[in-house]
N, C-alpha and C positions, 0 to 999 in steps of 0.2 A: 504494500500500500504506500502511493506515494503524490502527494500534491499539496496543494494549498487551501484551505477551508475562511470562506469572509464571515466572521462570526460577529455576532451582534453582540457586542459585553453588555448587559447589565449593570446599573448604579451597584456599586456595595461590593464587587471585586474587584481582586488585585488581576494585573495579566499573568500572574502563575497559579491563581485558582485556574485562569479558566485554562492553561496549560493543563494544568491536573486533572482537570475534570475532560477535557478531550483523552488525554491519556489513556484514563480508566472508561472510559467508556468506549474508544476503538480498541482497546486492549493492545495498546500502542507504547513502548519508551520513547522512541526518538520523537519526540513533541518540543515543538519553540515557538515563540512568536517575534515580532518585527518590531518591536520597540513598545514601552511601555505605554496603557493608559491610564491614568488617575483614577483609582478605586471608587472617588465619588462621581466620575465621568461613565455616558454612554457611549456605542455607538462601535464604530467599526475596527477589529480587530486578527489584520491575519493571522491567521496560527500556520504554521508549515509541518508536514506530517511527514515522517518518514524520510527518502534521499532530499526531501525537500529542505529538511533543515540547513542542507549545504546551499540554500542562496539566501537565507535570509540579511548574510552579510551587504546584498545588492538590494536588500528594499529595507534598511535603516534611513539610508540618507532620501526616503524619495519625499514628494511635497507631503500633506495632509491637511484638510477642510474639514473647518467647524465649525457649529453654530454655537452661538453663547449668549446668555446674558450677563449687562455690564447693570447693575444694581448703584447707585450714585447716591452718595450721604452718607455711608458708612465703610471704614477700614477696618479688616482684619488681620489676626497675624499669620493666618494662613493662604491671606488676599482670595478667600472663598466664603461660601456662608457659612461654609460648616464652623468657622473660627471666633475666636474671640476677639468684638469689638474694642479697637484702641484707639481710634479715631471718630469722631462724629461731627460734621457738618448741615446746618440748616442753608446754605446758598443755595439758589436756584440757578441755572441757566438755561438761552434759548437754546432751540433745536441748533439756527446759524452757528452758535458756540460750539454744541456739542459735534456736527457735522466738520465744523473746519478742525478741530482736535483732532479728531480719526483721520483727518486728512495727514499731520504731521507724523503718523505715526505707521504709513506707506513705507516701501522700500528696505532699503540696511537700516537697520535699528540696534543699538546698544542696552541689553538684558544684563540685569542683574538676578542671578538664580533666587528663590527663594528660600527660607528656611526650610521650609517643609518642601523639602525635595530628598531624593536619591541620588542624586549628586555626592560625589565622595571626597571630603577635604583633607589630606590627612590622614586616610584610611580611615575617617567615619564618614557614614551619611551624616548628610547636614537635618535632616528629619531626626534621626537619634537624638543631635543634639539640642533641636528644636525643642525637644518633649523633656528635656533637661532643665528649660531655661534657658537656656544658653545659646549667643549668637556669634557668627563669627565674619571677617570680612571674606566677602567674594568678589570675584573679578569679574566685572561688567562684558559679553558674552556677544558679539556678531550673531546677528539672525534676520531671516529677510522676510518680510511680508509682501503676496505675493499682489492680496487683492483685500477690502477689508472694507465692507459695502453694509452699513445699516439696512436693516429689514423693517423695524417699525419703533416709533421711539412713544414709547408709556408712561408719565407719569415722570419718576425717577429710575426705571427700568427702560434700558437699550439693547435692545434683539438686532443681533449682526453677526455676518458670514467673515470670513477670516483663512484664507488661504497663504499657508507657511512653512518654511525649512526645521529641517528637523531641530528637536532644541531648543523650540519655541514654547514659551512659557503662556496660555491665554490668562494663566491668572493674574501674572505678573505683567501682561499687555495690561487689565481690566484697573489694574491697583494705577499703574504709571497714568494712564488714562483721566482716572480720577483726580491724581494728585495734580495733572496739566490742567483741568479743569475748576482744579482749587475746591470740588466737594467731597473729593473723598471719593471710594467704590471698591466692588468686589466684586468678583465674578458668581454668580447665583446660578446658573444653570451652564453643561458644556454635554455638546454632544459629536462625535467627532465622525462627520456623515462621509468621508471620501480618504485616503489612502493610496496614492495612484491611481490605478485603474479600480481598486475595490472601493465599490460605492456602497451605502447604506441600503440600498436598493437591490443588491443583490446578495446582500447579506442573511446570513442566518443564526435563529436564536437557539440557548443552548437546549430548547424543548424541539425544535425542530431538528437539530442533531441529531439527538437522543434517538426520536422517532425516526429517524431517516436511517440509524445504523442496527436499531432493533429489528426494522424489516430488511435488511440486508441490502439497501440500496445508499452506501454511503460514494460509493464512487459520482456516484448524482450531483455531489454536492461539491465535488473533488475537483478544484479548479487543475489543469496542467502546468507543470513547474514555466512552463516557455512564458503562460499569460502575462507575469511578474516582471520580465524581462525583455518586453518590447522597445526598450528604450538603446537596444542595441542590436546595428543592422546582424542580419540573417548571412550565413554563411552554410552552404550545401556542397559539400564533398558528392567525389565518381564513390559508388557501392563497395569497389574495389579498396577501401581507404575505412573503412569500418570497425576492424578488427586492432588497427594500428591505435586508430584515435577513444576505441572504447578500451584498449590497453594505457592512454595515456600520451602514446607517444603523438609523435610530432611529423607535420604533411607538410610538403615542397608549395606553393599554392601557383607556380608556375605550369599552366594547363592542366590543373586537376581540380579546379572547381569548376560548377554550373554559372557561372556570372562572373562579372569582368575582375580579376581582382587589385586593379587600382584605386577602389574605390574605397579600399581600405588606408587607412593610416596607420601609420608603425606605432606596436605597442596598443592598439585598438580594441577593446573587447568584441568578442563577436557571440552569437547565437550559434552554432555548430549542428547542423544537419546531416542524415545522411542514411539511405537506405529509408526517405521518408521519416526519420525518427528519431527526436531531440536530443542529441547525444550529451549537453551541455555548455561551458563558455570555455570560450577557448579567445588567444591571447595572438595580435598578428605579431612580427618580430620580423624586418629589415637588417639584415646581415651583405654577406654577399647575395643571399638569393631572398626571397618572400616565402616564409614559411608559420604554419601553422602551429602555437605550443597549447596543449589542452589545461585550462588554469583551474576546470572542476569537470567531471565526469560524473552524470548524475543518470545515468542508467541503474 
């Protein structure tokens, strides 16, 4: 058994419940997922199953989309609801206000991680030390926002989409937000509807799992390791080159692919084909000649 599963997380787990709980219910060990999501966060969660677990290294760093609510008048210390209020503001402002804000907070942005994070300063988590008391300095963190478009603004409550690089803090967007607005905030609700190509929409809950592997039809659900991996062109070996590259080894690429191979760049990840069937990613390399080195073989 071997693929990708778009699993809907539920509020109130961590991403190594629902590791665990896919585990034991495929009767599976090799189970991983693709970067963590906030235990009090919903929403989309790949898990990789099986040889799959060898590319979740290629879908840590991809975008991911979410919706949030930014809640205004009150700071906490875990810049969420779930925390304790330390800040409180009675300002008002207009919408024009609140819209040109969002607007400065486009593009490269400088993050400062939170306490209650996973983040490791020192060999602890900074959450350990958070439930201590205790704070300590972090270093302010590049991350990009891609797109970050209000949906409807209520009251002291702002519903808005948020598409970002990995690393991206929304609670920590929702606090900064606040503080540039001068009333304070915190993020109240997060749902994380998209993950490259796995959207909310084709996602699945863990009752739907469940049900889908009880009748025996889990491959249903079972995305192909390639889907993950479209963000790198396609490379299709002659039949005769199969045996070489599902061993590992290494192909000349001078008149032995299906397509031109100047198209390549030295050092270029590819998709690796052959005999119709996903062999893995393989790695170009310009020497004296053009050849092919296989950098995971996921047969």
């Amino acid at each position: 058994m071997k693929g990708i599963i778009n699993v809907l997380k539920p509020t109130g787990m961590t991403s190594h419940d629902v590791v665990y709980f896919i585990r034991k219910t495929l009767n599976i060990k090799k189970v991983g997922h693709t970067g963590t999501l906030d235990p009090n966060a919903a929403g989309v969660l790949p898990i990789c199953v099986g040889k799959a677990t060898k590319i979740s290294q290629y879908l840590t760093d991809k975008k991911k989309t979410y919706r949030a609510e930014l809640t205004l008048g009150q700071q906490t210390d875990t810049q969420d609801k779930y925390g304790q209020v330390i800040n409180e503001s009675q300002k008002s402002v207009s919408e024009d206000e609140i819209i040109n804000v969002f607007k400065k907070f486009m593009g490269d942005i400088m993050q400062i991680p939170p306490m209650y994070s996973a983040i490791k300063i020192k060999g602890k988590k900074l959450y350990e030390l958070a439930r201590q008391g205790k704070t300590v300095e972090r270093s302010p963190r590049k991350v990009t926002i891609y797109k970050l478009e209000i949906i409807n603004i209520t009251g002291n409550r702002i519903l808005f989409d948020v598409e970002c690089s990995k690393g991206t803090y929304i609670r920590t967007l929702c606090d900064d937000i606040g503080n540039e607005l001068g009333t304070y905030g915190h993020m109240s609700v997060l749902i994380r509807t998209q993950v490259d190509k796995f959207s909310i929409f084709n996602s699945c809950t863990l009752e739907q799992i469940k049900k889908t592997c009880d009748e025996g039809n889990i491959d249903n659900i079972l995305f192909p390791l390639d889907y993950a991996l479209f963000q790198y062109k396609e490379l299709t070996l002659d039949d005769k080159y199969f045996k070489i590259i599902e061993n590992g080894g290494n192909v000349s690429l001078d008149n032995n692919i299906r397509s031109e191979s100047s198209i390549y760049s030295e050092n270029e990840k590819v998709r690796v084909y052959c005999k119709d069937t996903f062999i893995g990613i393989g790695v170009i390399h310009y020497t004296q000649r053009k050849y092919l080195k296989m950098d995971k073989v996921l047969l």
